[in-house]
C-alpha positions, -999 to +999 in steps of 0.1 A: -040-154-145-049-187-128-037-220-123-045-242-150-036-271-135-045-283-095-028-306-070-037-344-082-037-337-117-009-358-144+005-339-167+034-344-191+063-315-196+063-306-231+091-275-220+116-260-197+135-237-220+147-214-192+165-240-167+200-248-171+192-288-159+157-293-173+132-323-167+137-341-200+106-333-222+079-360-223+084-368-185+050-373-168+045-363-134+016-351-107+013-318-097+012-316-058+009-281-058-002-246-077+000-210-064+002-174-083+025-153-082+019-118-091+049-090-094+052-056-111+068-073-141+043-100-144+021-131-131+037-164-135+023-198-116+044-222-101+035-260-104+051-282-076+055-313-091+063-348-084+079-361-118+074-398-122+119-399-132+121-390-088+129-351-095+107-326-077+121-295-095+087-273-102+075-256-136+072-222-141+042-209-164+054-191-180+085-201-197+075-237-188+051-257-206+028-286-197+001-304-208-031-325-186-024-364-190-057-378-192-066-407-169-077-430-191-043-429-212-020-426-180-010-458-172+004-444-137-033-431-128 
């Protein structure tokens, strides 16, 4: 597994099922940073991101879910 995503890239959270105080879906944000993690039970990568609503709380692939905001339709770009 490897990050999908790298430090400078938008992206919008589309979801964070597994938090119990979850960035609202839909909120954009820019990922500051990516690493891997790899354990016996698995490989998950955790996305450090600065959400655009001022949280800084980071995504977890998986259970989290985002998608790339493309420049040229992110106004915050």
């Amino acid at each position: 597994m490897t990050a999908e995503f790298v430090a400078g890239d938008r992206v919008e959270l589309v979801a964070m099922p597994a938090d119990p105080d979850p960035v609202p879906p839909g909120t954009r944000g820019t990922i500051r940073r990516a690493s891997v993690h790899r354990w016996t039970t698995g490989t998950f990568v955790q996305y450090d991101v600065a959400w655009d609503n001022g949280r800084t709380l980071a995504a977890i692939d998986p259970p989290d879910t985002l998608r790339l905001v493309p420049p040229e339709v992110d106004g915050a770009a």
